[in-house]
LORO-324274 format. One record per atom (N, C-alpha, C): x, y, z; residue in one letter. Coordinates in steps of 0.02 Angstrom, whole numbers, plus 50000, padded with zeros to 5 digits. Atoms other than C-alpha are relative to their C-alpha. Example, Ala and Ser with C-alpha at 12.3 -4.5 7.8 and 13.67 -1.06 7.14 Angstrom:
500454994150000A 506154977550390A 500455006050000A 499584994149997S 506844994750357S 499615005550037S 
END
This chain:
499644997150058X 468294676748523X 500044994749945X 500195004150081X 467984668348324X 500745000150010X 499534998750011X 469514660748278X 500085004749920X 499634999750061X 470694668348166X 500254994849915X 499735002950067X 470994663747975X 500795000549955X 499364996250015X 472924663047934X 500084997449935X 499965001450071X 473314659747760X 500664997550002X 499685002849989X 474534647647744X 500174994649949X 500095006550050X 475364632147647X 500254994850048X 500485000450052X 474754619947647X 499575001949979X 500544999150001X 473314623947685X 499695006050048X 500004996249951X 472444640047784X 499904997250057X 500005002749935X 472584636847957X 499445005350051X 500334996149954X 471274642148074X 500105000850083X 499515002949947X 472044647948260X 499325004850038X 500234996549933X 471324654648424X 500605005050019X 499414995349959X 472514670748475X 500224997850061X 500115000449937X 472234666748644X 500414993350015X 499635006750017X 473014648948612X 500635000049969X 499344997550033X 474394656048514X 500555003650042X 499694996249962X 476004659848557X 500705001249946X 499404996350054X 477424671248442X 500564997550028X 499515001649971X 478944661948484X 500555002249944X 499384997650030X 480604672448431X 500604999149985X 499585007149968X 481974660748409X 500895006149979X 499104997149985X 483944669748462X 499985006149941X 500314995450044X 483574686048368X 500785004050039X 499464998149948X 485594689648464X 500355003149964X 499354995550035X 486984701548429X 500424995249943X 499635005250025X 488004686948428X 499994996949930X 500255003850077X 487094679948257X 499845007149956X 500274996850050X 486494696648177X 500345006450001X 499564995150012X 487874709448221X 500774997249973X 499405001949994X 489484711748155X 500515000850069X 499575000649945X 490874705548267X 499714993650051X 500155007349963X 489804690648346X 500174994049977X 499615007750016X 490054672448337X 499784998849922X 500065001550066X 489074672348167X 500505001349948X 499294998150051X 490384683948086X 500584994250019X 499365002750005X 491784673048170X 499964993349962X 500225005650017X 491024657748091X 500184999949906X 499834998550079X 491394667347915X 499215001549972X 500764999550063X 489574670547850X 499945008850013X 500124994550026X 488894686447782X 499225002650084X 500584997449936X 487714693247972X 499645003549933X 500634998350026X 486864703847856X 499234999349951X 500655002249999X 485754692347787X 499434999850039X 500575001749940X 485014690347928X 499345007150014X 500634990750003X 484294710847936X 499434997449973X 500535000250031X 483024705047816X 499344998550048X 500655003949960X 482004694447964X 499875006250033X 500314996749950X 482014710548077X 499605003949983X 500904995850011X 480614721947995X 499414996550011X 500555003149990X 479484708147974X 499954998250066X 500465002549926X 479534700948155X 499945008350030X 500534992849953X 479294719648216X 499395000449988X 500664999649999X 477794719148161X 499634993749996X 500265005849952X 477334702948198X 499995000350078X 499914998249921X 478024707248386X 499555006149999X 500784994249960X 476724722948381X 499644997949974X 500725002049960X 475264713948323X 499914994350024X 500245007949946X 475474697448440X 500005006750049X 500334995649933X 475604713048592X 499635002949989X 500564996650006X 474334722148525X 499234995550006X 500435004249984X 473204705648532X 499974994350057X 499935002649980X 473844698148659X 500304993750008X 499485007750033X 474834682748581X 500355000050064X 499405001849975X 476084675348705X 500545000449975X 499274997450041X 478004683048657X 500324994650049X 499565002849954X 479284670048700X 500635003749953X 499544998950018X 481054675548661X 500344993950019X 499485005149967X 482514663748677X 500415003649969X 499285000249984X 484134664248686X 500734994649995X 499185004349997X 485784651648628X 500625003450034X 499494996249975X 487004652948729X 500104993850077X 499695005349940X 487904642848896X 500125005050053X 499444996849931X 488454646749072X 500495000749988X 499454997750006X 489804656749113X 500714993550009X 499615004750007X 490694641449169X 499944996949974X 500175003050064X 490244633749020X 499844991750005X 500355007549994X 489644616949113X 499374995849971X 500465002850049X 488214616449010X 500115000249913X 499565000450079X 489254615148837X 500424995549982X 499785005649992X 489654599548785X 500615002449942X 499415000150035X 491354597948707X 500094999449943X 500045000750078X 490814592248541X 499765004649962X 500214994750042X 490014607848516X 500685005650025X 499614993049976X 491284620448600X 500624997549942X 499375001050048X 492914611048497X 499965001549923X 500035000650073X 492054614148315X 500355007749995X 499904992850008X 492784630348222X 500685000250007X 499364995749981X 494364640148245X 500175002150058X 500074996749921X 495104640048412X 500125004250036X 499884992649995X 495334658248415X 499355001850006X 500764999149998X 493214658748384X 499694995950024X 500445005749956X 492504645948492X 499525002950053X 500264997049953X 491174647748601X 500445000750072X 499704996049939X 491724655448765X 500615002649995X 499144997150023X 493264663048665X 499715009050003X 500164993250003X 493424683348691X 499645001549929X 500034995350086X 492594694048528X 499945005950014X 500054996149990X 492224708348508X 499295002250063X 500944998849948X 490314709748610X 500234995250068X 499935005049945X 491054697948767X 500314993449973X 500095005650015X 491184680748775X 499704997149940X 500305001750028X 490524671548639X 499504994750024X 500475006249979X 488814662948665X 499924999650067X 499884999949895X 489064666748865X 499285004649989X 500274997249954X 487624670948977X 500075007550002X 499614990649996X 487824690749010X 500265001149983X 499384996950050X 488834695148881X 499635003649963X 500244993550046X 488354710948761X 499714995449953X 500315003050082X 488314698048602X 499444993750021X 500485003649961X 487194686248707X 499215001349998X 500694996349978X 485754698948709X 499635000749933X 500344999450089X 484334701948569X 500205006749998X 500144994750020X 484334714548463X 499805006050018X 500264996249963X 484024731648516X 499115000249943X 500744996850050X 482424733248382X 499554993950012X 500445006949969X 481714715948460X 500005000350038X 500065003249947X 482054717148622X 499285000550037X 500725000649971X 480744710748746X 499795005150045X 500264995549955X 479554721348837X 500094995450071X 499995000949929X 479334720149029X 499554994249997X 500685004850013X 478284702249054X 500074995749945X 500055004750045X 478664695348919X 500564992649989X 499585005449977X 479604677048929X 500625001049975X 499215002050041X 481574676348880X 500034994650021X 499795008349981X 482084657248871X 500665000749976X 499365001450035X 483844655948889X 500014991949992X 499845008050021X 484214635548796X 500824999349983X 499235002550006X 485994627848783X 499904997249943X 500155002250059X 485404620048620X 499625002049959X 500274993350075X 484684624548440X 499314998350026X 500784998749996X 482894618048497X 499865004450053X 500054996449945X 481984628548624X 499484994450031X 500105004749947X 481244612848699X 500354997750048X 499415005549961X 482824605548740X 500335003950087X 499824996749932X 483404608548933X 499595005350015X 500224995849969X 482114621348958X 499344999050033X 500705000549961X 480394623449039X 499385004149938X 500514997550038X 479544630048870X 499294995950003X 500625002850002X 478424616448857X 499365001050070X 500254999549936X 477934619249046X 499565005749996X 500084992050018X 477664639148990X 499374998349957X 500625000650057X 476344633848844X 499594995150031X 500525005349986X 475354619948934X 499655004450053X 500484994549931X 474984633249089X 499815003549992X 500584990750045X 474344646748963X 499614995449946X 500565003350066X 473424632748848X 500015001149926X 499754996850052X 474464637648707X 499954989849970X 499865005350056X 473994625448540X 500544999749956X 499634996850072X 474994636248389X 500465001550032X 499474996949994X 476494640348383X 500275003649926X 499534994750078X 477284656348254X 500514998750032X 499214996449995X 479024654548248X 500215003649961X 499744995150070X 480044667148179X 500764998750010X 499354998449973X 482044670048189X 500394997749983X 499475002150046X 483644664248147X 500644992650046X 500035000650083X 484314652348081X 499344994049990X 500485004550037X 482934644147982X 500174993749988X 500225004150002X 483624629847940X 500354995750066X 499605001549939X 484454628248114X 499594998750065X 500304997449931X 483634634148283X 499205000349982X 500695002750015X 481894635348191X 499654996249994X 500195008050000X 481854619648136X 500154996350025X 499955005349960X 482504611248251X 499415001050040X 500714997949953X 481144620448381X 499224998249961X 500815002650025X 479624616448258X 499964993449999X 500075007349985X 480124600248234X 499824996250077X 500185000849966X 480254597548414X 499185000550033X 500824998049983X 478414607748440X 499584992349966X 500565003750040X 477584596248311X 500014993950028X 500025005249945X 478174580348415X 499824997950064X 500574998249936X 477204587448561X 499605002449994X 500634998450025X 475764590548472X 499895006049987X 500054993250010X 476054607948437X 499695003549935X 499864998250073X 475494616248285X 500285005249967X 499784994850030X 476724625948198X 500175001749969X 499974994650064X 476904640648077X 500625004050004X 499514996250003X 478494646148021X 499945004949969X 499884994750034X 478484665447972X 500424999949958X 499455002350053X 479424664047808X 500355006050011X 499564994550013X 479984682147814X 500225001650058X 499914997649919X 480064682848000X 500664996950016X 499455004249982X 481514669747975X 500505002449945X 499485000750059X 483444670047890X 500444996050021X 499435003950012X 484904661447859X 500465001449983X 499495000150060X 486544662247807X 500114999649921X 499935004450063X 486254652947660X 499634999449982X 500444998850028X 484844658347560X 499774993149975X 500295005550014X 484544640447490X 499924994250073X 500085003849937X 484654632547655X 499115003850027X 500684998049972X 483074644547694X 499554999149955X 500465001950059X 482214640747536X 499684992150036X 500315007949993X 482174620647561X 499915000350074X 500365001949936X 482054621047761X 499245004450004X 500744996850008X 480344631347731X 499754994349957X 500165005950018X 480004616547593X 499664995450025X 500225007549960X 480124603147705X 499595000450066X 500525002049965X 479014607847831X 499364999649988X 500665001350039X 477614610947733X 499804994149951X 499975005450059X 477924595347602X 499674994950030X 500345004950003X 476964581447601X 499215000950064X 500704996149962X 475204590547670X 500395001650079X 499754998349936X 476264597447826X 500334995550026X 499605007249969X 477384584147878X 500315005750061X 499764996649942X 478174598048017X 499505004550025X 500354994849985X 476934610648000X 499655005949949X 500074995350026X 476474626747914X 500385004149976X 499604993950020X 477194641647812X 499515007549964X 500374992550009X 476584658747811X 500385007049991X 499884993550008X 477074676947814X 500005006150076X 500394993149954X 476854694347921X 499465000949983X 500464997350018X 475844698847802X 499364996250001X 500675004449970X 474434684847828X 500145000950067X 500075000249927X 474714685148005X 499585008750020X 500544994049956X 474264703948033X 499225000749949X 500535000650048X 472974701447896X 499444995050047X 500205004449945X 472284686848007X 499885003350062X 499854995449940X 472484699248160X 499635004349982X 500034993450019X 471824713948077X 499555003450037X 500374994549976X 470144716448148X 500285000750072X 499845002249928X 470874709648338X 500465006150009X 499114993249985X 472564721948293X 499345006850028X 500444993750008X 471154735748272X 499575001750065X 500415000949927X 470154731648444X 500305002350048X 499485001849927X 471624730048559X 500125007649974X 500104993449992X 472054747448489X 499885004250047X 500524994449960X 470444756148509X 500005000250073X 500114999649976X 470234748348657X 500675001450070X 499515000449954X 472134750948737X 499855009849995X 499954993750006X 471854770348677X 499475004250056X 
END
């Protein structure tokens, strides 16, 4: 299979599908409904809507070509032994993680606000990474997951951009990863916080990585989207 041509800044990036893998970063109640920890934090959740059209269709054409879907997940054990104190004490201690809200626990394991999105969630097969921290390297077995499928690229998409994304690309790119942040696939709270963390990974000829779109990606995909189709029909 020819690689793919993704259109990109800096520069277009040319990937192998097959090598690629759509990583979805905490796409959770908790952050993108009201009544989760994002609302208790005071920010406006419905910024965040904007990222979920575009990664739907980024999430149907990486399964329609086969891409690797990772999901993750922020969030701690129920006995909250993996939550260090410096993060559980910030905030209002009426909204802390593992404080009631409305969706469960906050940030807990099996809790309602814990879970993705119903318009993202993962199919059968496809990886969920629950991480105790904003990267999805940190404490988990991702890297283990992409070296045993021969995964080079990495798309991230998800929220927050200049949070959990970038912390996870940054991490990728320090293990040789190469990765492309979906600009529209990602949001933020804080519309200028998603402006300049998209900036700075692309600045100075890629110093983190790449920045792209849906729309180059299924454009890049298009004839592959069109194959997997025909040939799933």
């Amino acid at each position: 299979m020819p690689d793919s041509l993704l259109a990109a800044e800096p520069a277009p990036l040319a990937f192998d599908p097959r090598r690629t893998a759509l990583v979805i970063i905490d796409m959770q109640r908790d952050f993108l409904e009201p009544g989760g920890f994002g609302e208790t934090l005071g920010n406006d959740v419905s910024l965040l809507q904007a990222a979920v059209g575009p990664c739907q269709r980024a999430l149907a054409a990486a399964r329609a070509t086969g891409i690797l879907v990772i999901h993750t997940r922020e969030g701690h054990r129920p006995d909250m032994a993996d939550a260090p104190p410096a993060k559980v004490e910030r905030g209002e201690p009426t909204a802390r993680i593992g404080c009631a809200g409305p969706m469960g626990r906050i940030l807990i394991r099996g809790e309602a606000g814990h879970d993705i999105i119903p318009e993202l969630y993962p199919a059968a097969g496809e990886v969920v990474l629950d991480k105790p921290g904003k990267g999805a390297f940190y404490q988990t077995d991702l890297e283990l997951i992409l070296k045993n499928r021969g995964i080079d690229t990495l798309l991230v998409a998800g929220v927050t951009t200049e949070v959990c994304v970038h912390t996870t690309i940054r991490e990728g790119n320090d293990r040789g990863y190469r990765c492309v942040a979906l600009a529209d696939c990602c949001a933020s709270y804080f519309p200028d916080f998603h402006r300049v963390g998209l900036e700075m990974i692309k600045a100075q000829g890629g110093i983190f990585g790449w920045v792209s779109d849906s729309a180059a990606l299924l454009a890049a995909l298009g004839n592959k989207t069109e194959a997997a189709r025909s040939s799933a029909a």
